[in-house]
C-alpha positions as CSV (number, residue, x, y, z in Angstrom):
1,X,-44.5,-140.8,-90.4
2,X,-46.7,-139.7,-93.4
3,X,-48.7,-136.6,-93.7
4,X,-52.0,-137.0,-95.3
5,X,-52.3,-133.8,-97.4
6,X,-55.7,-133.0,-99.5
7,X,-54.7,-133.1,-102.8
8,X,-55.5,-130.3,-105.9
9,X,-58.9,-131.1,-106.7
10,X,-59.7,-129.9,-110.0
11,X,-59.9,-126.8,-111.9
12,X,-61.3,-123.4,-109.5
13,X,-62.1,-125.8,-106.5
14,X,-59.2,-124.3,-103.6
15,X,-61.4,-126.1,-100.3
16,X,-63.5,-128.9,-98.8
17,X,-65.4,-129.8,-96.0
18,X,-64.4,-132.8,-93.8
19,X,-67.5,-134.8,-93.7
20,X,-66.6,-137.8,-92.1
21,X,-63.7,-140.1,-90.5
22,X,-64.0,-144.2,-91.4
23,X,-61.1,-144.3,-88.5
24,X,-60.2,-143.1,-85.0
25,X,-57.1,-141.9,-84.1
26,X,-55.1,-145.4,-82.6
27,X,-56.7,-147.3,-85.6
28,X,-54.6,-149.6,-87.8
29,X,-55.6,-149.1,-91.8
30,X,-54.3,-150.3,-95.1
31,X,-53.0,-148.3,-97.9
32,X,-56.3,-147.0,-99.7
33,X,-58.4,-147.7,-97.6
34,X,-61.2,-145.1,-97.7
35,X,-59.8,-142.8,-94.5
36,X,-61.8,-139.4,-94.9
37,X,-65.0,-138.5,-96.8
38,X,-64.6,-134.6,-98.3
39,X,-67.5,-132.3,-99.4
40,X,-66.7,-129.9,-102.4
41,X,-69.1,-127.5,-104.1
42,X,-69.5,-129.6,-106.8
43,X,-68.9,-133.3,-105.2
44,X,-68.4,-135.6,-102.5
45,X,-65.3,-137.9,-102.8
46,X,-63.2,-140.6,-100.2
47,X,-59.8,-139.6,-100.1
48,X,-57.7,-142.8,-99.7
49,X,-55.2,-144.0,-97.3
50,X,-51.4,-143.3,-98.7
51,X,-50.2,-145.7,-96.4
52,X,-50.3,-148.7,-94.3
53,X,-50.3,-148.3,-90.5
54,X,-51.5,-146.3,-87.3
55,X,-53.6,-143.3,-87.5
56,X,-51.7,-141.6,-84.5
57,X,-53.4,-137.8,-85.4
58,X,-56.4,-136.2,-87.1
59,X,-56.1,-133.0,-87.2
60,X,-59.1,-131.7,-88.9
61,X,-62.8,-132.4,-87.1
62,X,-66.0,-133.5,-89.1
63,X,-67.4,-129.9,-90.5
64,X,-63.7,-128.4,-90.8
65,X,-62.8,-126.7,-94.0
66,X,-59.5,-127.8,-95.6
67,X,-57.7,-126.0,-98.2
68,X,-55.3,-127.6,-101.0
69,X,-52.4,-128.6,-99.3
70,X,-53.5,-128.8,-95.5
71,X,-52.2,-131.7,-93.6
72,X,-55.5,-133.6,-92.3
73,X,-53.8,-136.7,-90.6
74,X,-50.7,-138.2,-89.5
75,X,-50.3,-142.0,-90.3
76,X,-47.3,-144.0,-88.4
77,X,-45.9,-146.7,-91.2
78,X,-44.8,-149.8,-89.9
């Protein structure tokens, strides 16, 4: 199981917005693949996929706001 955790983002920037899911829970992906787009302040980025397997849990919605260090998805390796 692998956490995927929203890394530090740069100097003064603490949160994002979740803006939009390329996969549904259940959904096989590839290590970085483009899983999650976030909205800063200052930019909008893809984080990428740490690992290869099934996206068993997302656990922040489109329009959340994640802080530095939140857990936003659970991928099953394998």
């Amino acid at each position: 199981m692998t956490r995927v955790i929203l890394p530090e983002l740069g100097e003064g920037i603490e949160r994002a917005t979740v803006s939009f899911w390329y996969f549904k829970p259940g959904d096989k992906v590839n290590q970085n693949d483009d899983l999650v787009e976030l909205t800063t302040d200052k930019a909008t980025f893809n984080l990428p996929s740490p690992c290869s397997g099934i996206l068993t849990e997302v656990i922040f919605k489109e329009g959340d706001t994640v802080s530095i260090g939140d857990v936003l998805a659970i991928i099953e390796e394998g």
